[in-house]
NUBADREN-853798 format. One record per atom (N, C-alpha, C): residue number from 1; residue in one letter; x, y, z. Coordinates in steps of 0.02 Angstrom, whole numbers. Atoms other than C-alpha are relative to their C-alpha. Example, Ala and Ser with C-alpha at 12.3 -4.5 7.8 and 13.67 -1.06 7.14 Angstrom:
BEGIN
1_A_45_-59_0
1_A_615_-225_390
1_A_45_60_0
2_S_-42_-59_-3
2_S_684_-53_357
2_S_-39_55_37
***
This chain:
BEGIN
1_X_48_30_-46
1_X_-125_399_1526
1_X_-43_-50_-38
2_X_23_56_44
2_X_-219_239_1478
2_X_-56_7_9
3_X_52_-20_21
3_X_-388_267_1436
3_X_-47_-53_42
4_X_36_68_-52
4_X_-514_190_1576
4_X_-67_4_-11
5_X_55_17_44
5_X_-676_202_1471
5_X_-13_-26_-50
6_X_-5_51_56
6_X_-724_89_1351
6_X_-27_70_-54
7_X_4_-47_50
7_X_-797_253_1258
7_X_64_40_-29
8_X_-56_-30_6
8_X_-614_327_1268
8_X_47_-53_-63
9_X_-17_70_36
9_X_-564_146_1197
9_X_-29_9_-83
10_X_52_6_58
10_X_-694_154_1063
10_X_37_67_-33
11_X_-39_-71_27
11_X_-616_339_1025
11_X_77_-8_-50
12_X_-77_26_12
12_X_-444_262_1000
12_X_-7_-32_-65
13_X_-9_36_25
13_X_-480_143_893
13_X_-38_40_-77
14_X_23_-39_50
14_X_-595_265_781
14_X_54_32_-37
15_X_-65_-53_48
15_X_-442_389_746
15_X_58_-58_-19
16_X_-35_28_32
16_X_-328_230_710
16_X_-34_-39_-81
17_X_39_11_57
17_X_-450_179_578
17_X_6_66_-45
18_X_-5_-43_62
18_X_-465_311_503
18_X_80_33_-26
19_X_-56_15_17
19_X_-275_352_521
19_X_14_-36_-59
20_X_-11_85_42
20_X_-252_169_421
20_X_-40_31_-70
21_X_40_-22_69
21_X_-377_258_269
21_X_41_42_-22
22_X_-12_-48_20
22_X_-286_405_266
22_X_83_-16_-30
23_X_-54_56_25
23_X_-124_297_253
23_X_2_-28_-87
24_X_19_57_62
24_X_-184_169_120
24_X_-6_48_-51
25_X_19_-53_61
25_X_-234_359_10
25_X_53_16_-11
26_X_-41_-40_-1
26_X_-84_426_51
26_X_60_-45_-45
27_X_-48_66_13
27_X_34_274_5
27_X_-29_-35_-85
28_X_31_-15_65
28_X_-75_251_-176
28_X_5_53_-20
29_X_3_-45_15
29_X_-49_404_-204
29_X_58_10_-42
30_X_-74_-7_5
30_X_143_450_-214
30_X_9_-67_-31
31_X_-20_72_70
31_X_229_326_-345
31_X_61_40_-50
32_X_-31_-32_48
32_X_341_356_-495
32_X_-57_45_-57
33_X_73_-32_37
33_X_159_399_-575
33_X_-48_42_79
34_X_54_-35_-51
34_X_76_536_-421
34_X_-69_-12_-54
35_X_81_-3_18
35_X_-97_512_-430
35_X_-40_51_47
36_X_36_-41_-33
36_X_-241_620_-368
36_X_-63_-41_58
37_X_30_20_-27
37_X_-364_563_-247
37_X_-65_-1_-11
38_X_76_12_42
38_X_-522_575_-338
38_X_34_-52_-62
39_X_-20_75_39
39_X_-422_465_-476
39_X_-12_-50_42
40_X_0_64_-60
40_X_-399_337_-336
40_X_-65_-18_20
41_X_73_22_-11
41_X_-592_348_-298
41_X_-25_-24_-45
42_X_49_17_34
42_X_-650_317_-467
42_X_32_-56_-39
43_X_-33_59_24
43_X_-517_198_-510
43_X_-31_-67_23
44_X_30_64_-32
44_X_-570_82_-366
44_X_-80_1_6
45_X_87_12_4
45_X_-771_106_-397
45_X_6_-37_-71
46_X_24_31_55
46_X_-730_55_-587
46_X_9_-63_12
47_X_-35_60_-12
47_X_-627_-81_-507
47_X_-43_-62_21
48_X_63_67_-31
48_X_-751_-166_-411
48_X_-46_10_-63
49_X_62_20_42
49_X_-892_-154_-541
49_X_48_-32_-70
50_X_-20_27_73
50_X_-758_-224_-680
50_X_10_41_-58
51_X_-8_-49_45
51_X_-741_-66_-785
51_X_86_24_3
52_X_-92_-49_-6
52_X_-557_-13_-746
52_X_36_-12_-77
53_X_-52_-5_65
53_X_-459_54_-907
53_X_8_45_-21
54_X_-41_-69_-12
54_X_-341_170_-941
54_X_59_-24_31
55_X_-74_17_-19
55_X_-167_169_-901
55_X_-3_24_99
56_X_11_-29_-67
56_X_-223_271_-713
56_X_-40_-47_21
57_X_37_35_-47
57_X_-354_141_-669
57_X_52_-86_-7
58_X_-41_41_0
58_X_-218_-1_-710
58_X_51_0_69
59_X_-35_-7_-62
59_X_-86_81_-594
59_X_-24_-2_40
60_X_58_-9_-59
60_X_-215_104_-450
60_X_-13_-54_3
61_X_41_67_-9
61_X_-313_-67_-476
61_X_47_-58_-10
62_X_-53_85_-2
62_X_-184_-192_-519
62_X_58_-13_22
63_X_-73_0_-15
63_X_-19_-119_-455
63_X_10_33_83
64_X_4_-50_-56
64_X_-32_11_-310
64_X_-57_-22_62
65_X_50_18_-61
65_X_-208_-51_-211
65_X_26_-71_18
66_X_-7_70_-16
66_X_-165_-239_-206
66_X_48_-2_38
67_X_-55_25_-22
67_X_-2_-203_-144
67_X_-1_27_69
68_X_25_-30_-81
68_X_-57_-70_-3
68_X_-29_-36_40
69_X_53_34_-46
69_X_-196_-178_57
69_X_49_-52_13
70_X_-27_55_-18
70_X_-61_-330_60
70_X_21_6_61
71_X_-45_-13_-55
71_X_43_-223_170
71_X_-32_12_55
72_X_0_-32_-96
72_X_-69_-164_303
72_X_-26_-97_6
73_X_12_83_-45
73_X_-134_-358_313
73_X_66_-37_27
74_X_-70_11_-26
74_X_38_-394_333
74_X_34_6_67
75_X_-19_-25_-55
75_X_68_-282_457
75_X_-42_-10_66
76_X_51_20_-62
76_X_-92_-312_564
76_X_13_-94_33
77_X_-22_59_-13
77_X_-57_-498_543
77_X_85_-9_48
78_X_-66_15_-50
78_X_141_-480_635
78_X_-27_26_67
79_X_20_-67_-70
79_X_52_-337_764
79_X_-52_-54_24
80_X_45_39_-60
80_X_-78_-474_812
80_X_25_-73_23
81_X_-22_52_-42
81_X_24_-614_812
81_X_76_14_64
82_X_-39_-12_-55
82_X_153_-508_944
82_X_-51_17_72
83_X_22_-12_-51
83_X_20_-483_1032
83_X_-5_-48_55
84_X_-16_55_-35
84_X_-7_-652_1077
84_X_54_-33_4
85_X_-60_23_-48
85_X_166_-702_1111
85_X_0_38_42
86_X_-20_-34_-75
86_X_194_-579_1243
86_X_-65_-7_39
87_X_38_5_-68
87_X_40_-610_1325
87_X_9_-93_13
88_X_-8_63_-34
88_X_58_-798_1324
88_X_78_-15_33
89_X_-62_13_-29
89_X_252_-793_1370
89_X_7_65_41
90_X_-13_-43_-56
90_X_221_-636_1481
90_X_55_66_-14
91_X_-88_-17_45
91_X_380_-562_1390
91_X_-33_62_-47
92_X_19_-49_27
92_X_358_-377_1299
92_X_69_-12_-46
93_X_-5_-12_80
93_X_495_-434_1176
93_X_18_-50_-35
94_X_26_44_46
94_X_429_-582_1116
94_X_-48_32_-60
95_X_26_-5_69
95_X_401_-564_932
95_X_19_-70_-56
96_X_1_50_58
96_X_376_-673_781
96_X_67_-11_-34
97_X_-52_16_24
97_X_557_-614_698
97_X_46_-34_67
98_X_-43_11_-49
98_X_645_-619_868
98_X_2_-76_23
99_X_7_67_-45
99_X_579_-811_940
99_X_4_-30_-68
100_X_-11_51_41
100_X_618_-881_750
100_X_-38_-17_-26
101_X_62_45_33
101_X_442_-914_714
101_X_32_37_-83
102_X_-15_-38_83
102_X_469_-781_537
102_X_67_-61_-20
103_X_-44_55_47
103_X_605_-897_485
103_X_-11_-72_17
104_X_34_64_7
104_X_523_-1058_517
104_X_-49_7_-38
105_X_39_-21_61
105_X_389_-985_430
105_X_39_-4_-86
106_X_-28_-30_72
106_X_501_-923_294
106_X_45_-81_-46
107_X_-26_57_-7
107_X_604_-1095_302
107_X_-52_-59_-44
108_X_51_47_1
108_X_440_-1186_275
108_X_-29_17_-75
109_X_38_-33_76
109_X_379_-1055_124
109_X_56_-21_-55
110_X_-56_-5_65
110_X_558_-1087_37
110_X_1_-67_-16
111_X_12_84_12
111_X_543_-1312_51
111_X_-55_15_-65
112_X_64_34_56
112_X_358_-1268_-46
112_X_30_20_-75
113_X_-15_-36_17
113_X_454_-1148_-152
113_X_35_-41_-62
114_X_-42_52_33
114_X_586_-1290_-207
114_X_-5_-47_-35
115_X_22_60_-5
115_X_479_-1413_-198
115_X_-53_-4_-67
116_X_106_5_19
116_X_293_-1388_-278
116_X_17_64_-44
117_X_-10_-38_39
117_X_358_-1214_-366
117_X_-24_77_26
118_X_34_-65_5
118_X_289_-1017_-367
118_X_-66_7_-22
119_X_72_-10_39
119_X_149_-1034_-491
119_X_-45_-58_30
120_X_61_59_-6
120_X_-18_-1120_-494
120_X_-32_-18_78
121_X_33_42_-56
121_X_-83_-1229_-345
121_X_50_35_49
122_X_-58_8_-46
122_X_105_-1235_-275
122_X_22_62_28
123_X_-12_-71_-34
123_X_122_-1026_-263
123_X_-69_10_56
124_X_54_-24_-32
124_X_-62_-987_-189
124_X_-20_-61_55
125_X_10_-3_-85
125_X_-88_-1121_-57
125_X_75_-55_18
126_X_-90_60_-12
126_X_87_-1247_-77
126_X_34_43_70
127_X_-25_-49_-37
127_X_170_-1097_5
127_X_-31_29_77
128_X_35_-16_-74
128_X_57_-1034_137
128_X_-6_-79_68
129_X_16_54_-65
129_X_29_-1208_227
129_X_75_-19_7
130_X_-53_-11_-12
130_X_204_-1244_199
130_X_32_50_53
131_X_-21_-54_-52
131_X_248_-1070_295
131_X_-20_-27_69
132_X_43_15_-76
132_X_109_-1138_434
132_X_28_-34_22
133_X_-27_66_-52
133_X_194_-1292_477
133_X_63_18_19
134_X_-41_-33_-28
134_X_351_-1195_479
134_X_9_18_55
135_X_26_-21_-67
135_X_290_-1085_605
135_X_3_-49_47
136_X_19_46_-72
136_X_200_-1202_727
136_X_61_-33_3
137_X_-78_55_-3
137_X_361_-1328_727
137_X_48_51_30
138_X_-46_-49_-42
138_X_478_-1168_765
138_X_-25_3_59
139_X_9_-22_-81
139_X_375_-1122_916
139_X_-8_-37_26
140_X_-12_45_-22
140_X_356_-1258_979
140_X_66_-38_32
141_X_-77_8_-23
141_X_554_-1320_978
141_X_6_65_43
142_X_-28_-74_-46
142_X_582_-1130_1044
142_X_-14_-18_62
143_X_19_21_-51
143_X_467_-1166_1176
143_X_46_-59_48
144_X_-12_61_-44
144_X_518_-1342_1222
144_X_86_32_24
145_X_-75_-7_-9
145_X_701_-1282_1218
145_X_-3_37_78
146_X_-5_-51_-65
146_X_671_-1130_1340
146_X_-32_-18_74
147_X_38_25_-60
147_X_581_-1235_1473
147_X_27_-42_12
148_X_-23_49_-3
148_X_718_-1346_1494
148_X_-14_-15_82
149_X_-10_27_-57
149_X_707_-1311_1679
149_X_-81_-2_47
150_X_63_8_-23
150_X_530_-1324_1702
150_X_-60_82_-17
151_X_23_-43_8
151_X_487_-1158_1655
151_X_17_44_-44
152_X_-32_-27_5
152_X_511_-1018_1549
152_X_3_59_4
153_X_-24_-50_-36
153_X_628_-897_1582
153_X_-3_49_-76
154_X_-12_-32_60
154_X_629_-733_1467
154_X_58_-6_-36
155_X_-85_6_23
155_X_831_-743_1435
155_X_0_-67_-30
156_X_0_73_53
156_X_805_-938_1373
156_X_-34_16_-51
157_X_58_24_51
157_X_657_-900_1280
157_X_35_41_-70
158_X_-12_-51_84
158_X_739_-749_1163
158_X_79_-43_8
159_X_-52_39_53
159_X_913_-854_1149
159_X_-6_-52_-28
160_X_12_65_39
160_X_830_-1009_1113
160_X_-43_22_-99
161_X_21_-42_78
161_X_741_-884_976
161_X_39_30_-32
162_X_-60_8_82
162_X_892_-831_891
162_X_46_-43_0
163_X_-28_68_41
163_X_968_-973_880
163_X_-21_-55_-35
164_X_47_38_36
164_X_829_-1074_804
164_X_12_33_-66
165_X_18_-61_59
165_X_811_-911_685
165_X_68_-16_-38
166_X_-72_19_29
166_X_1016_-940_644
166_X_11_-59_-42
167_X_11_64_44
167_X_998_-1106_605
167_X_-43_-26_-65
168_X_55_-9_27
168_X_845_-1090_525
168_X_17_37_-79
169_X_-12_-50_46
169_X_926_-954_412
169_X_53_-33_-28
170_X_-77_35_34
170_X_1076_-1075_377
170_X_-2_-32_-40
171_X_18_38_39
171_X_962_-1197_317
171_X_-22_25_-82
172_X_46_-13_62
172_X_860_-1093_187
172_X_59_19_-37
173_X_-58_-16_43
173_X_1030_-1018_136
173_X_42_-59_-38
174_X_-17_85_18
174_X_1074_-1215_111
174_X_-30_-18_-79
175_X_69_45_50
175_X_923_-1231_-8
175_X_6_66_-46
176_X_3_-41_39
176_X_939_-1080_-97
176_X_78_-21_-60
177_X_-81_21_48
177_X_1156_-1151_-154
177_X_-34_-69_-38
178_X_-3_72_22
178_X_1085_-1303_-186
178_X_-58_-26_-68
179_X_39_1_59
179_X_918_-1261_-292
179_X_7_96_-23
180_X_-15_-89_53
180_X_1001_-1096_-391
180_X_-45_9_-38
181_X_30_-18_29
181_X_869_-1112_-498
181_X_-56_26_22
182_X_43_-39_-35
182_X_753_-1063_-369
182_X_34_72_59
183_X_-12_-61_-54
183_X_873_-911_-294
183_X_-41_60_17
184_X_31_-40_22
184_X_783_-776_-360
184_X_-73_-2_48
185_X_54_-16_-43
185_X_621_-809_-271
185_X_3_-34_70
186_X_-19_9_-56
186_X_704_-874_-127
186_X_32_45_38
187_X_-43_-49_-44
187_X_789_-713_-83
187_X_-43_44_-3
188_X_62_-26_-21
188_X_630_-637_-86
188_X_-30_-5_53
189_X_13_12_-86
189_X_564_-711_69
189_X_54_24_41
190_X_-65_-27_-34
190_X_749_-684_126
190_X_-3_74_33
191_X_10_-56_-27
191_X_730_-504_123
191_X_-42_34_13
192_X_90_-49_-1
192_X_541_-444_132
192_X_-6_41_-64
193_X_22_-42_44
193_X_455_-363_8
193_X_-59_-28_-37
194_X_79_6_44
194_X_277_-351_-91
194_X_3_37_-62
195_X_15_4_82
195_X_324_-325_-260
195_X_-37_-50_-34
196_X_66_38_40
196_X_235_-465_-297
196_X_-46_-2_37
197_X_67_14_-27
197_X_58_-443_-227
197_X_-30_15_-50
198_X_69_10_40
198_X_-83_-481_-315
198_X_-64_-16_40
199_X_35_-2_-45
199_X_-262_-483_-253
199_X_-28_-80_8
200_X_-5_76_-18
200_X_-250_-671_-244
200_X_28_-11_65
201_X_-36_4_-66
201_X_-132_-649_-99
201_X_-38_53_55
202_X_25_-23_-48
202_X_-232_-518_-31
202_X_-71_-21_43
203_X_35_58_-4
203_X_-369_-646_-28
203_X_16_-37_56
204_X_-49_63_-55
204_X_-265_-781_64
204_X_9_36_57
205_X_-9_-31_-62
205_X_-206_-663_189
205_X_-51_24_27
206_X_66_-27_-23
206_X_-373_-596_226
206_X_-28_-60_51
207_X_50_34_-26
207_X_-442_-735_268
207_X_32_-37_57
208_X_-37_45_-57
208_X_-303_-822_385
208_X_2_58_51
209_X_-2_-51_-43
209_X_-300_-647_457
209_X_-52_-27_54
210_X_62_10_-23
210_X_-473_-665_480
210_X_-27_-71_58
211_X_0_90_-43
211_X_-470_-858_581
211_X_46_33_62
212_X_-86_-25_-61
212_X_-287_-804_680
212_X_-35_55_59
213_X_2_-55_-26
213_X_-365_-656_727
213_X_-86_1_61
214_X_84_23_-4
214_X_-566_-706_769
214_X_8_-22_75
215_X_14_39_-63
215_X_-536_-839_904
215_X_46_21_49
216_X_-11_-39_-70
216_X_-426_-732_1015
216_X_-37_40_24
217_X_39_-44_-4
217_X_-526_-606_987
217_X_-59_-17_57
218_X_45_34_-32
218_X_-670_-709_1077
218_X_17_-16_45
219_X_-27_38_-71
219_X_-577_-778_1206
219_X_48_45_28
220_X_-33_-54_-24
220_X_-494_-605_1270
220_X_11_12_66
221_X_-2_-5_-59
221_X_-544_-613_1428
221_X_59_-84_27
222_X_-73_49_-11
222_X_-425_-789_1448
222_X_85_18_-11
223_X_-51_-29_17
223_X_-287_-682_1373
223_X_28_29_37
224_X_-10_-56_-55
224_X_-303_-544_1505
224_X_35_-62_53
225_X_-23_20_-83
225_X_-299_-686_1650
225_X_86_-38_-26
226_X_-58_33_6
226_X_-145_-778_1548
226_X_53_32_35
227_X_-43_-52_-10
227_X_-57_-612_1607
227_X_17_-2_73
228_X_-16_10_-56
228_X_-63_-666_1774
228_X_44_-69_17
229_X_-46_64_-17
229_X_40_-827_1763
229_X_-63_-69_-24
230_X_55_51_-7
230_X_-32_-995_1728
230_X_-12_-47_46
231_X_29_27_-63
231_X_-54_-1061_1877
231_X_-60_51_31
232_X_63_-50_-16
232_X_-174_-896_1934
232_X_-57_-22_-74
233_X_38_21_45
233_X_-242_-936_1755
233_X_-29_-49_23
234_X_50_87_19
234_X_-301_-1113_1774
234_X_-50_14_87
235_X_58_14_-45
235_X_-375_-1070_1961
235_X_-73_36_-27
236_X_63_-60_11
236_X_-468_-926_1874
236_X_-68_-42_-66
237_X_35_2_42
237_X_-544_-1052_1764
237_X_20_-24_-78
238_X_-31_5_62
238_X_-431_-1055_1615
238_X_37_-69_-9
239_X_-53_66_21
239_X_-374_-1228_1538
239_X_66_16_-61
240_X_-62_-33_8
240_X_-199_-1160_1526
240_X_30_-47_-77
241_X_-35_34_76
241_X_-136_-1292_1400
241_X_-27_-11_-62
242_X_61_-3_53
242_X_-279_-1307_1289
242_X_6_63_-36
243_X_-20_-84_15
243_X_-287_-1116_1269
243_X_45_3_-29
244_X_-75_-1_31
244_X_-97_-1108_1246
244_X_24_-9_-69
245_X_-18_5_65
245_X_-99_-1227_1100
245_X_-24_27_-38
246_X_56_-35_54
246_X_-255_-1122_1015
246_X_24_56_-22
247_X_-6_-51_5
247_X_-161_-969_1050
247_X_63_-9_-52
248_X_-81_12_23
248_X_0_-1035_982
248_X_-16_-10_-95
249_X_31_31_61
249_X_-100_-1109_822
249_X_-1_74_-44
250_X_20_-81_47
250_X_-196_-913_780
250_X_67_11_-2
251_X_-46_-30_7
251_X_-16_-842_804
251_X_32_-28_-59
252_X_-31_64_60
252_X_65_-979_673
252_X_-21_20_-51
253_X_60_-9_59
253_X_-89_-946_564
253_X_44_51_-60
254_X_-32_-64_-1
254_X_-46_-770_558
254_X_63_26_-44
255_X_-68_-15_36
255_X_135_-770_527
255_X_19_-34_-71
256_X_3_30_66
256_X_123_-885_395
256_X_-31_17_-57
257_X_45_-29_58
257_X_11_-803_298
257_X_33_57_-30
258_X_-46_-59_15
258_X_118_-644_320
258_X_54_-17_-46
259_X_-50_23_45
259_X_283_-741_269
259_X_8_-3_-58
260_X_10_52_73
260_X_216_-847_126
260_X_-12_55_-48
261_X_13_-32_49
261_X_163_-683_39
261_X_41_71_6
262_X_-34_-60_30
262_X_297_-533_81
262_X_69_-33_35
263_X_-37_12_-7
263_X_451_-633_166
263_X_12_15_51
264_X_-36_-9_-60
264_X_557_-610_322
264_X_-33_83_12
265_X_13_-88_-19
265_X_489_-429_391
265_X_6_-8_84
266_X_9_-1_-99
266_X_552_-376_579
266_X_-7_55_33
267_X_21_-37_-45
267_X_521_-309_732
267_X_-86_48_-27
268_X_84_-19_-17
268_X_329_-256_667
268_X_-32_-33_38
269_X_31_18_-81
269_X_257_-369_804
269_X_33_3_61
270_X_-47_-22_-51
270_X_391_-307_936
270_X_-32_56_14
271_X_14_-77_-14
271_X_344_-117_917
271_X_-51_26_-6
272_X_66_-25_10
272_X_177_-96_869
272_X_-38_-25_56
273_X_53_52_-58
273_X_90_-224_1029
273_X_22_42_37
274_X_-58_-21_-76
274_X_232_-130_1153
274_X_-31_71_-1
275_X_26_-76_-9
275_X_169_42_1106
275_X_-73_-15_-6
276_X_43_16_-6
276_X_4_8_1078
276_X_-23_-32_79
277_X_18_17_-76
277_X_5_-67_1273
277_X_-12_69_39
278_X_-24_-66_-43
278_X_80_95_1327
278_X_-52_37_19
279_X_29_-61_0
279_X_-44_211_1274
279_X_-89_-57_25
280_X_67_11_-13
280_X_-221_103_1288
280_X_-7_-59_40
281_X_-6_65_-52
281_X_-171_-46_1411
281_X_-16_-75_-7
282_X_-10_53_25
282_X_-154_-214_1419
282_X_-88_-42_-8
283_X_76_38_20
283_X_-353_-270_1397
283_X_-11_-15_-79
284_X_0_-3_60
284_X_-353_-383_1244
284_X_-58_18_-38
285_X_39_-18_33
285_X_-502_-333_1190
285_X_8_50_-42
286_X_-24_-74_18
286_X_-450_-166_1148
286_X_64_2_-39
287_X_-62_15_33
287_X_-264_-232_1119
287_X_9_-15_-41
288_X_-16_45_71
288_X_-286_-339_977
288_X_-43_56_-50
289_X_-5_-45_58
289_X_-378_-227_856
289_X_38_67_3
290_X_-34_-72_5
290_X_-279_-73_891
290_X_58_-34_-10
291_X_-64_10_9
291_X_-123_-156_891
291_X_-6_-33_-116
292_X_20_41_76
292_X_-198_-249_694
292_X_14_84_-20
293_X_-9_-68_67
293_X_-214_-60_628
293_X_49_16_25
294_X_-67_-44_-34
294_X_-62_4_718
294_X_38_-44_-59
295_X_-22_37_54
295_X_17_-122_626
295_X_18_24_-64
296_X_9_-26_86
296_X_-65_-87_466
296_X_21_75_-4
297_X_-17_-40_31
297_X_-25_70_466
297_X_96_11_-3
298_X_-89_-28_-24
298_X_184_55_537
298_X_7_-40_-105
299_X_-7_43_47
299_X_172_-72_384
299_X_-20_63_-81
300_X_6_-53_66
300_X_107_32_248
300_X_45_73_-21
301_X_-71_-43_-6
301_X_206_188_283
301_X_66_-23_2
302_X_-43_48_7
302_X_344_59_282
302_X_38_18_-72
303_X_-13_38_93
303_X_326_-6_118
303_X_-8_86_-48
304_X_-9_-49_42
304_X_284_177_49
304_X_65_43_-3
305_X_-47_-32_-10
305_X_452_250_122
305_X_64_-50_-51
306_X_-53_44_34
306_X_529_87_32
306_X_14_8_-87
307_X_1_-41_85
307_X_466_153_-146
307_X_7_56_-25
308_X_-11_-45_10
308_X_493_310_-131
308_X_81_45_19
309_X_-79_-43_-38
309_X_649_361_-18
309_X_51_12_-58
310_X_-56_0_68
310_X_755_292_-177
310_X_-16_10_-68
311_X_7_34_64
311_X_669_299_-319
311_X_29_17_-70
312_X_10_76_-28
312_X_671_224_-416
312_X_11_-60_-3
313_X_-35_49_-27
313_X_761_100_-346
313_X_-57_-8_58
314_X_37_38_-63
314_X_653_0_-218
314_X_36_-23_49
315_X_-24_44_-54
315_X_717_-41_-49
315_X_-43_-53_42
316_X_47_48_-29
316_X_655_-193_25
316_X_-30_9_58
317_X_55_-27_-83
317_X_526_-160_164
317_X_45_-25_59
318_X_-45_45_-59
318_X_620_-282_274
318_X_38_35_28
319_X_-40_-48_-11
319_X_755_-157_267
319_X_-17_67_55
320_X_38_-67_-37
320_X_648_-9_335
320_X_-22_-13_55
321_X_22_14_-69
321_X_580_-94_464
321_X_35_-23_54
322_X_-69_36_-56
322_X_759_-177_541
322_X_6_64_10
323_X_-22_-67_6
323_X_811_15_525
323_X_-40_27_60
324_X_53_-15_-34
324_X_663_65_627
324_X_12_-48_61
325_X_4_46_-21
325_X_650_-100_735
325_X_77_-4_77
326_X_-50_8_-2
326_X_812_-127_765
326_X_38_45_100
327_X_-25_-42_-73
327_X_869_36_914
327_X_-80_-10_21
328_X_60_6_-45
328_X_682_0_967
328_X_0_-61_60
329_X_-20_71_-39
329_X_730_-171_1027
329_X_43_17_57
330_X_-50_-17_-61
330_X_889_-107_1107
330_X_-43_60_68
331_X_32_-62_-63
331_X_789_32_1206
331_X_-50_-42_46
332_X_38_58_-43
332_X_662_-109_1257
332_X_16_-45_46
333_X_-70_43_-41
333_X_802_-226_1301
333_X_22_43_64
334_X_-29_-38_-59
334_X_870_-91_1406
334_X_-40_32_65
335_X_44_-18_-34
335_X_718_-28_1482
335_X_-38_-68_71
336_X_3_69_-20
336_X_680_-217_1530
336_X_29_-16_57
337_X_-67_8_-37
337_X_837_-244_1617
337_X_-10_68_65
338_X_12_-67_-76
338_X_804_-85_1729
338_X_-54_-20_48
339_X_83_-5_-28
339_X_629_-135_1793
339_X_32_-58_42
***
């Protein structure tokens, strides 16, 4: 039953928070080095004041927290930018991997990649704006494609999104034969993963989170009426195309930020917005931060099942989450099709 008090709301969002803490301890914790959870407290108090040392406040502060915190921003960043595709295309399985944006993104992170390099200037922002223009440019073509007949239809919009995504994936695979000397961190984006995070990237992503995420946030109530069509939108008030592009922009933001710093990762903005509707309803107010920690937490338990299931051998997050993702889609797909 969907919760029709904003105190019930407010409830929800308390136990996913704290959920998301108990996560982030739990996921620092377990490693090829277990740690204890008072280590983990006094690691990250020396951390912030600049004292960390010791081989336990090393693992914790430079290897294990940077990479947790990457992941739930990661994950909140795909979970808020599915939120707004399916409310601006109406569509519950519009997502970031599915409509192509993640590999226009990823497309866009691998040019800076080739181009400008990993290190220096060219890794920390070459890459991220690179990813951005990715993005926006994918959704956009997606878009224009799927509205050939004046509108669009859900069945154009997700084949015009994997076939962008195909192409898209043909190209970077193009650029990866052609600059071998950049394979190696080109098949990184390829497959997902946050072995390399550092709190440089958790930085970057913070803060695009923080923009992507802000000005929907504010304008929620335009979100709700998008849900009615945009034609009911624009009588209610709403300058449907204006909006559109702002919404289209935060979502871009978003994914790019995600991309540029752990690679291709799917179906986390498919399954986390879709359940997250289920249980606390479609009012974005409520939607968008619960669906951000839902996220963060599918994302962190993710990445901890990815270091541990094998270890240690690492499986790439990407992996865990198609695995996951993957019969969620088909049950969505199918559920879709019934209604």
């Amino acid at each position: 039953m969907v919760p029709s008090t904003r105190k019930a709301r407010s409830v929800w969002l308390a136990v996913l928070g704290v959920s998301l803490l108990f996560s982030v301890v739990v996921a620092i914790a377990f490693g090829a080095v277990p740690v204890r959870a008072d280590q983990i407290a006094g690691a990250v108090l020396r951390g912030m004041s600049g004292r960390a040392s010791g081989a336990t406040d090393a693992v914790i502060w430079d290897l294990r927290l940077p990479r947790v915190l990457l992941a739930a921003l990661v994950g909140a960043s795909l979970s808020t930018a599915g939120v707004l595709y399916q409310a601006l295309f109406r569509n519950p399985l519009a997502d970031p991997y599915i409509l192509g944006v993640s590999s226009g993104a990823g497309l866009g992170a691998t040019i800076a990649l080739v181009t400008v390099g990993a290190t220096a200037v060219g890794g920390v922002v070459g890459v991220p704006l690179g990813a951005f223009a990715g993005a926006l440019l994918t959704i956009v073509l997606v878009v224009r494609l799927a509205s050939g007949s004046g509108r669009v239809e859900s069945t154009s919009l997700l084949l015009s999104g994997v076939a962008v995504s195909y192409t898209l994936a043909a190209v970077t695979s193009f650029l990866m034969v052609f600059k071998r000397q950049s394979m190696q961190a080109v098949v990184f984006w390829m497959m997902g993963g946050l072995e390399g995070a550092t709190w440089s990237y958790v930085a970057i992503l913070a803060a695009m989170l923080a923009v992507g995420m802000a000005l929907p946030f504010v304008r929620a109530r335009e979100l709700d009426l998008m849900l009615l069509g945009d034609e009911r939108a624009a009588q209610l008030g709403v300058d449907v195309e204006r909006f559109k592009l702002l919404a289209l922009g935060c979502a871009s933001l978003v994914v790019a930020g995600a991309v540029s710093v752990s690679g291709l990762i799917g179906f986390v903005g498919l399954m986390t917005p879709h359940m997250v509707r289920l249980v606390l309803g479609p009012e974005h107010r409520t939607l968008l931060p619960a669906s951000a920690l839902a996220g963060a937490i599918v994302m962190v338990l993710s990445d901890l099942v990815a270091r541990v299931v094998l270890a240690p051998v690492e499986i790439p997050v990407g992996i865990v989450t198609a695995l996951a993702g993957g019969p969620f889609f088909v049950w969505l797909l199918v559920r879709q099709e019934r209604v």
